[in-house]
N, C-alpha and C positions, 0 to 999 in steps of 0.2 A: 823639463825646464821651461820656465815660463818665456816667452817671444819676445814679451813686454822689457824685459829686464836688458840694460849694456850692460857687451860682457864682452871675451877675447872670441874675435871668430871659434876656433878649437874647442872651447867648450858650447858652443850653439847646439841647438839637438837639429839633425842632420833633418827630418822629415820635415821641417820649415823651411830647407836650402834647396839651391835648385843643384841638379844633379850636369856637370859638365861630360860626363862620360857621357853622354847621349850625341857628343860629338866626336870625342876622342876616349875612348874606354882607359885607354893610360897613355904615360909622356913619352914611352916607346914609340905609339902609334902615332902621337905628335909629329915626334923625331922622323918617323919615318914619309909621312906627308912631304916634309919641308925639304926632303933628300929627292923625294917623288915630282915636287914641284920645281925646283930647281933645274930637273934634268930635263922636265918639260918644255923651261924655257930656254933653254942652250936649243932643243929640236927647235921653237918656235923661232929662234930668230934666224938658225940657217936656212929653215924652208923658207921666210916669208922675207925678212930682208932685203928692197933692193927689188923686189919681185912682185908689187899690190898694184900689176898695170892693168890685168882684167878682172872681167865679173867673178869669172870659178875661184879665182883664187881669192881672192877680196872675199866672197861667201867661206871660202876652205877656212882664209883665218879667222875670221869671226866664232867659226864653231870652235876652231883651237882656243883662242883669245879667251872664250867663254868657258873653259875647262880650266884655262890659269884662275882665274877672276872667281873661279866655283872654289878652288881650291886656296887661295889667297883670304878669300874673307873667311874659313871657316880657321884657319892657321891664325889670324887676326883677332879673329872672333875669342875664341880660346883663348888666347892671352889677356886682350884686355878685359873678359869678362872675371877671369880668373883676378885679374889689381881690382877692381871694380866694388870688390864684399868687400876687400883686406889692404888699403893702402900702406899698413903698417909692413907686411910680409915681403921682405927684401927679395926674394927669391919671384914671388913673382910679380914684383915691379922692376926688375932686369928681365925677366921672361919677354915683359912687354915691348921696354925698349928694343931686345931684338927682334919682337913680331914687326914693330916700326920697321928697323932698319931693314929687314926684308920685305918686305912691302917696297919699301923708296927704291934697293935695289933691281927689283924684277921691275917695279912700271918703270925705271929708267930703260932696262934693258929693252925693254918692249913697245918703249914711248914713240919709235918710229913709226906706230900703225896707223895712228888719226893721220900725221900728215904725210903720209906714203897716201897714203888713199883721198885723201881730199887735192891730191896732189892731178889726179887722173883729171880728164876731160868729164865735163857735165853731161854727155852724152850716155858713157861708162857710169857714171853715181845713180843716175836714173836709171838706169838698166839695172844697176844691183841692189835698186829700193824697190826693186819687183817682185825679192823674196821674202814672202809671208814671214817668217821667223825675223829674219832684221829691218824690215821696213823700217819699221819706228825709230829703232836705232840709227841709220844711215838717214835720214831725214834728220834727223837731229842734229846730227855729225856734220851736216850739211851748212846748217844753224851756225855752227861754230867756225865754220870755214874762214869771214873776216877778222877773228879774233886770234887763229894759231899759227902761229911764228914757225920757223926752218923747225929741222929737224934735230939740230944741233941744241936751239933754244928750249926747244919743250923737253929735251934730254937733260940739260941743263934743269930747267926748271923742276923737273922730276927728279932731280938726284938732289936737288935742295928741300924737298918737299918733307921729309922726317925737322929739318931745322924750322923754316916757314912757319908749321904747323906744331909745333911744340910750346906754344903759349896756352892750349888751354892744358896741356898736363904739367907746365911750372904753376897755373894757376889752380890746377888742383894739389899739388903739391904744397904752397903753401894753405890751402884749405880743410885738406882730411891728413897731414904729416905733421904741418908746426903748430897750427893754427892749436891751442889746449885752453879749453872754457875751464874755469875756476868752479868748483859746488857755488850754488846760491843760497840763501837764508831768507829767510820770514817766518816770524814769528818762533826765532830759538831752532828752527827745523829746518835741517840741511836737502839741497836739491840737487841732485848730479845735470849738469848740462855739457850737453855738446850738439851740434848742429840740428842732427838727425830729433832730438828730445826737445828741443828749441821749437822747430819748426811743425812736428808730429804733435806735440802734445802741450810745448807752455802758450806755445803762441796764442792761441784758442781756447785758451784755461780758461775754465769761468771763474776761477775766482781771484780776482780782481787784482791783490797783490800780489800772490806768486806768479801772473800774467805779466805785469807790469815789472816785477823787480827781474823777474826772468829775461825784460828787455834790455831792460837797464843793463844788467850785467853781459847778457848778448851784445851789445853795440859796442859797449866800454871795449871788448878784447875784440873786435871786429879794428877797432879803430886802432887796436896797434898794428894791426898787418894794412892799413892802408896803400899807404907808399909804397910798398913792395907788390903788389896787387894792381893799384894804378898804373904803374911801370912795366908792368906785364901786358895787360889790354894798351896799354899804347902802342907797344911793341907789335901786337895784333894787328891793330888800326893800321899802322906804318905800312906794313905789313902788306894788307891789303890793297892803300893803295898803291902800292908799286907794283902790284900784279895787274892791276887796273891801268896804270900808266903803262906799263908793259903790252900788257894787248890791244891798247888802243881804245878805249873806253873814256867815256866825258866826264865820269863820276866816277868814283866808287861806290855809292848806290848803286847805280848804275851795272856796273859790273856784279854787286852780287845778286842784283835781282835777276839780272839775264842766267844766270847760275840757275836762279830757281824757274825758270820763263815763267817769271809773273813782271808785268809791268808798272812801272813808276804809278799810273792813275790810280791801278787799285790796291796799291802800296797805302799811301798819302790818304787816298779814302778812308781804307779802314781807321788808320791814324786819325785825320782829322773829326770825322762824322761820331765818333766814339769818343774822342775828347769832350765833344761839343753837347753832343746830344743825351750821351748817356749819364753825363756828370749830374745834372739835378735826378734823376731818377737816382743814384745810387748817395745823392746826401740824402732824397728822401729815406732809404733804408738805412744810410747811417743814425736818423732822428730817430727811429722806431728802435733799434738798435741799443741807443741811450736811453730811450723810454722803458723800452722790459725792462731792463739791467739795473735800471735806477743810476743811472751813472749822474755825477756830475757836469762832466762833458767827456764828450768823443774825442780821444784823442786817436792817433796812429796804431797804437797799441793796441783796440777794441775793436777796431775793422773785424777780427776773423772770428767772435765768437759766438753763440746760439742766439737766439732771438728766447728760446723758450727752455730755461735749463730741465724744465722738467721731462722732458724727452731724453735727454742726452743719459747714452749708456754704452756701457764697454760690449762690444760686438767682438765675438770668435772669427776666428779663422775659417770653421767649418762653418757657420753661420752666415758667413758673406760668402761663400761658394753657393748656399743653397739661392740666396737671395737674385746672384747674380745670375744663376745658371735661369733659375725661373723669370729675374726680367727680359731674360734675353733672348727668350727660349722662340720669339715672333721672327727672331731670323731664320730660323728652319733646323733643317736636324744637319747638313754639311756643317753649319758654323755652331750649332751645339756639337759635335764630335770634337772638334776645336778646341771647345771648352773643357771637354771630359779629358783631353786628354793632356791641356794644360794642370791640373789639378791632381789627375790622378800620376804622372809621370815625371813628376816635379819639376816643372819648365820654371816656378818660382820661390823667389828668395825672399822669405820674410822677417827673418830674424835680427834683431838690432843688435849691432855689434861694433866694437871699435876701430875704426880705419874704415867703416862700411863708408862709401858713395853715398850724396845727399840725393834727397826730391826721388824720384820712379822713373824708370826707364822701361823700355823694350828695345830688344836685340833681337832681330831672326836671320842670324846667318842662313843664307842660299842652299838649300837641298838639307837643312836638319828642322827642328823645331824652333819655335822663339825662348825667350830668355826674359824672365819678368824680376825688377831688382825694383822694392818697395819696404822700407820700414815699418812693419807693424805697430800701431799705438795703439790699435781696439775701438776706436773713433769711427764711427756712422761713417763719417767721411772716406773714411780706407777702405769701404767696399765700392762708394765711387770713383776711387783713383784705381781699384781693380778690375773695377768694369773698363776704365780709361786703358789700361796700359794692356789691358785684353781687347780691345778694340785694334791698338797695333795688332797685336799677336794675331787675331784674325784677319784684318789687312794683307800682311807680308806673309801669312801662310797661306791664303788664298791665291794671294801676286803671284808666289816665290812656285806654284802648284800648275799654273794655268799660261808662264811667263817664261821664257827664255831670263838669263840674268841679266843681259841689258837692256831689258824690259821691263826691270824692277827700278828706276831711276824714276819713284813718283813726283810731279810736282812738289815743292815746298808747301806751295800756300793751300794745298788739299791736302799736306799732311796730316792733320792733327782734325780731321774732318771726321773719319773713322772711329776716332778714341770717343770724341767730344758727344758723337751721335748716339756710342755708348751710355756716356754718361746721362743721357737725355731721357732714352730709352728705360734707364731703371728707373731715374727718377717719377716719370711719368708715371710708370707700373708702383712703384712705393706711393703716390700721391694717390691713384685708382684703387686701390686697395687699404688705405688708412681707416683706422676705424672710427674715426670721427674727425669733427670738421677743425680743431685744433691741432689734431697730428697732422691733417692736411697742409695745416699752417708753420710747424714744424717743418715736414718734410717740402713743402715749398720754400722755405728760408735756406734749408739746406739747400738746394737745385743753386740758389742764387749765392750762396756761399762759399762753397766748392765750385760748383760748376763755371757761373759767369762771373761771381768775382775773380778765381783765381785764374780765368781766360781771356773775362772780358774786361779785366782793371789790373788785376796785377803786372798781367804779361806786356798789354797796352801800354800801359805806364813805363812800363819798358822799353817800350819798342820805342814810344814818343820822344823817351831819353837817349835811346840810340842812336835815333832821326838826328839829333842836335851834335851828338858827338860826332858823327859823319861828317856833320857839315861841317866842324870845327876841320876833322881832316883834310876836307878840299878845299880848305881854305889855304891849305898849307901852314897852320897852326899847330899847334901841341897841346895836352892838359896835365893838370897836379891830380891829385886825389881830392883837394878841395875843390877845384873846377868842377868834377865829375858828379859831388856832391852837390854843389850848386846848383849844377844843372836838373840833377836825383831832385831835390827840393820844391824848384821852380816848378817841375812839373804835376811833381804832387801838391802843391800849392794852386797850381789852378783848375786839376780835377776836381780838389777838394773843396774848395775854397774855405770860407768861415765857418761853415758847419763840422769840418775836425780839426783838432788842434797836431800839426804836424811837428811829433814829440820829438825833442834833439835823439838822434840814432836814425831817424827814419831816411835820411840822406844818404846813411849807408845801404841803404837795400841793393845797389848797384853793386855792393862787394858779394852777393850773392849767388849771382847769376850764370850759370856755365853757361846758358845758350849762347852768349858774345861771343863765344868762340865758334858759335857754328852758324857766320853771317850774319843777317836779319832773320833772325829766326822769331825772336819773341812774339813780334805782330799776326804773324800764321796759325796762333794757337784763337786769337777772335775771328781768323779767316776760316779757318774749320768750321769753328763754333758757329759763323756765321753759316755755313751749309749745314751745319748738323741740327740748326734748331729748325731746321725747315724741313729736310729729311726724316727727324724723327715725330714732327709734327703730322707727314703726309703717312708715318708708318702706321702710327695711332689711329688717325683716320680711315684709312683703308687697308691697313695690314698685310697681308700675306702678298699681294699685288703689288705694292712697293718694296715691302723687305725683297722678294724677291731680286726686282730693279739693283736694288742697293746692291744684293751679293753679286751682280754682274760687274757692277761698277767694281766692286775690289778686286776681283779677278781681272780686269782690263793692266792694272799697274803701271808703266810709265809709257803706255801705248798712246795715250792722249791727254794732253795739257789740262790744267786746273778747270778750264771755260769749260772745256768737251767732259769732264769726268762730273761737274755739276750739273752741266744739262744735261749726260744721260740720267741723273738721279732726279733729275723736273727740277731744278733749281739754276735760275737765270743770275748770274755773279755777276754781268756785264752793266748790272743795275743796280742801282744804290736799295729796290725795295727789299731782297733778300736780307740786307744788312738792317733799315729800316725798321722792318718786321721783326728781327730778334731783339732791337730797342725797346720794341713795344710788347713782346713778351714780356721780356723782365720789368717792364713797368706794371704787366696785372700780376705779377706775383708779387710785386711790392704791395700794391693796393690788396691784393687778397690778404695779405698777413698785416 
């Protein structure tokens, strides 16, 4: 069966899906964990309860702590990976909600252990950040000391925590359950859309009308779930702050940057220096853009498609395994084994199918393999989103290999640093290897296409709109669905300015987005990208010496803050030049094509 084709999960051909038994071989052995972990924490709270006043023990429960938490995410994991292909499969979107509710119930029960122990003399905390294995963890924990309330409150708050956090699956609920795209037409000729087919393959169409009617009719049924969507991210927002007002926090920025220990300056940085700077450089690309294409004018709608259609061709599956294994292959043979054994042991799910989860993720639940969930279209691009999301999967199996589990808590704003560096790294190797000086140009428009539009504009533009809705919250305000829009608008209006025409729909792009629900996330995706194009720049250069560098760094995992994980890989963040310098990349790829 073809990959390319929606269809009902059940008839997909299984050798495109990722195989979940590699966690749990059946729902017995499910069953049987969730009975095993239970009993664990009934032991965990008699032994430790009431008792976190010295070093041994404080070490004892961390290794226990670390045995729930191994076993919690992998019980977790299995569930919602299993909603994740299939939102339509009632069975296990009930599965999920009980992985939820067990999760809420075990950290409530276990919620006494941060402030039992932060609870001790600073004499004692010092003492027990002497053990190699939790250092980093109890340093951290340390960190959080002015922000965590009695032990009654964070019990509280953790027994609330399945409710709190249930905005982003009512917003995937209306998303992949109600939300039903209508076929589209042009030219007498009927087109099935739904997210996944929107986003993979009209959005980027070259040809021009079904590109375009394909939006049209995208927005129009986007705009009846507005208000219900709206009402949900506010609900988030809310949300938010009163978690922030709760701990003692001046913002809600605030509060979720400390989440991520990255700070307000190089927040606002990325944000501001990227509005500012990068905006003529990418209307110069949008002009070039309407130049091949012959377009009229640029409108919204044309941002994501080739500069050169004569390149563009449907790529396999096995075809972009060869491509990526080979550009990748300068990280060495530990992170090719990686590779081999994502591909061959089916960690990934590429089949398009109805109820599937939109955009590409990675999952690496703690002591199994990672988990790659991507829509196949056959698009150039899908072997750089599989380089991207194997960049996780290398990441967190390195982390998850070299790391106790509370040691896998990576920075935020070096998250997506790994994936992005990925993407860099093939690119270059596709660009070194073209056969002439027009695929070059090709394969450079791409890099800038995928890579830093959809990093360093799409996500941006995001983040920039997030920046504004925050603020509306500490304002102690509220918004509509038109407000959000507006705001959507405003800011695409001044990346863009008069060189695209910002087509009515494009305001909805905010109805798109699940990262809202997970903080400030969106802006981390040009904070990576801002380490990654320096990293894969110095790999190019000197190769084997660096990549090496690099694999230490992923093996480190949430042992040292964004600063310390960029400057072990030679890249200074504490300075506007790293960010800078990716500006002026993307500007000679412009001028090159």
């Amino acid at each position: 069966m073809d990959i390319l084709n929606l269809v009902n999960r059940e008839e997909v051909n299984k050798k495109y899906t990722w195989d979940l038994s590699l966690i749990y071989k059946n729902e017995a052995e499910y069953e049987k964990d969730i009975r095993a972990l239970k009993e664990l924490v009934e032991e965990f709270v008699k032994n430790y309860q009431g008792k976190l006043s010295s070093v041994e023990v404080i070490i004892n429960s961390l290794k226990d702590y670390s045995v729930i938490l191994e076993k919690l995410d992998l019980i977790t994991s299995y569930a919602s990976l299993s909603l994740s292909v299939d939102y339509g499969n009632m069975k296990n979107y009930k599965e999920s909600i009980k992985a939820t509710e067990i999760y809420d119930d075990i950290m409530t029960e276990i919620g006494f252990l941060e402030v039992e122990i932060l609870s001790n003399d600073v004499e004692i905390l010092e003492e027990a950040a002497k053990n190699k294995e939790y250092s980093s963890y109890i340093k951290r924990l340390i960190e959080e000391k002015p922000y965590l309330k009695s032990v009654e409150t964070e019990k509280t708050l953790k027994k609330l925590n399945g409710s709190l956090n249930s905005f982003s699956g009512i917003y995937n609920s209306i998303k992949l359950q109600d939300i039903e795209f209508p076929n589209f037409y042009v030219n007498g000729k009927g087109y099935e859309l739904s997210y996944n087919l929107f986003e993979g393959m009209y959005e980027n169409h070259n040809n021009i009308e079904i590109r375009r009617q394909a939006f049209k009719v995208f927005s129009e049924t986007l705009e009846k779930y507005k208000n219900s969507t709206a009402a949900t991210y506010l609900a988030h927002c809310q949300k938010d702050k009163a978690i922030a007002e709760i701990r003692g926090f001046n913002s809600t920025t605030e509060y979720l940057l400390h989440k991520q220990r990255v700070s307000e300056e190089l927040y606002n940085r990325q944000i501001d220096i990227i509005m500012k700077e990068l905006a003529p450089v990418m209307r110069k690309y949008a002009k070039i853009i309407g130049e091949r294409n012959k377009l009229d004018k640029v409108t919204y709608m044309d941002l994501k498609i080739d500069t050169n259609k004569a390149f563009d061709k449907v790529i396999s599956v096995e075809d972009a395994r060869k491509l990526v294994e080979d550009g990748l292959s300068v990280l060495g043979n530990e992170y090719k084994n990686i590779l081999k054994d994502a591909f061959n042991n089916r960690w990934i799910d590429y089949v398009n199918n109805y109820g599937k989860s939109t955009g590409a993720f990675c999952a690496s639940p703690y002591g199994k393999n990672s988990f790659i969930l991507i829509s196949w279209t056959g698009k150039m691009t899908e072997a750089m989103v599989l380089a991207h999301e194997l960049g996780h999967a290398g990441h967190f199996n390195l982390t998850n290999k070299y790391q106790n589990i509370l040691n896998t808590d990576v920075s935020m704003y070096f998250i997506e640093a790994p994936s992005t560096t990925n993407e860099l790294i093939m690119g270059r190797y596709l660009v070194n290897n073209a056969r002439d000086e027009e695929e070059k140009k090709y394969l450079r428009s791409q890099i800038i296409s995928r890579t830093y539009y959809h990093n360093f504009v799409t996500h941006l533009l995001e983040a920039a709109y997030q920046r504004e809705v925050y603020r509306l919250i500490d304002e102690g305000k509220s918004f509509s669905a038109d407000d959000l829009s507006a705001i959507y608008r405003k800011v695409l209006e001044e990346f863009w300015g008069p060189d695209v025409e910002i087509t009515k729909g494009a305001e909805l792009t905010w109805m798109r987005q699940p990262h809202y629900y997970s903080g400030l996330y969106s802006y981390t995706y040009s904070a990576g990208l801002t380490i990654g194009t320096e990293v894969s720049r110095l790999i190019e250069e000197k190769g084997e010496e660096i990549a090496e560098k690099w694999i230490e760094v992923l093996k480190s995992g949430g042992t040292l803050n964004s600063i310390e994980l960029a400057k072990k890989a030679g890249v200074d963040i504490t300075t506007e030049k790293p960010l800078r310098n990716a500006i002026k990349y993307i500007e000679s790829l412009v001028d090159s094509i």
